[in-house]
C-alpha positions, 0 to 999 in steps of 0.5 A: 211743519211735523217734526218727529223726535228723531228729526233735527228741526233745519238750521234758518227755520226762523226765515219760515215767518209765515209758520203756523205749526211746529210740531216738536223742537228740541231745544238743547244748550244754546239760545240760537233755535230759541233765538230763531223761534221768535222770529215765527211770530204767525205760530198758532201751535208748538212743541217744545222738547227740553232738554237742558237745565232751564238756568244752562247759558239763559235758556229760561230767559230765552224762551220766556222773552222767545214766547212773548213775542209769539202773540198768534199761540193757541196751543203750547206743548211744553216738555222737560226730556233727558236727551233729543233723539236723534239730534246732535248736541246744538252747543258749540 
């Protein structure tokens, strides 16, 4: 699934198990995409915009334990950005 960075990835996305490819997600200040992340245990390649302070609400513990569960991983793209272009805000 090619996402660009100004496209939300779609709410559920942890229901497509049988994933193989996520180009960028944006992860913001909730754990909930990184919760649903770790459900895509057939991953073999993923991007990752972050764009929160690792130690905001979990975030950091949320991604490694996401990450550990994603056992098929060969490629890993892991950025630090100022904001998710086009994507509102995931915080409550």
């Amino acid at each position: 699934l090619y996402i660009d960075e100004f496209t939300r990835a779609p709410n559920g996305i942890g229901t497509f198990t049988l994933l193989e490819e996520l180009s960028t997600l944006c992860i913001q200040d909730s754990t909930d995409m990184i919760e649903e992340l770790g459900n895509l245990t057939e991953l073999r390649v993923l991007g990752i915009d972050c764009c929160t302070e690792w130690n905001v609400n979990g975030v950091e513990k949320s991604l490694v334990e996401c990450l550990n569960k994603l056992q098929k991983i060969r490629t890993l793209s892991i950025s630090m950005v100022d904001e998710c272009l086009g994507r509102p805000s995931t915080s409550p």
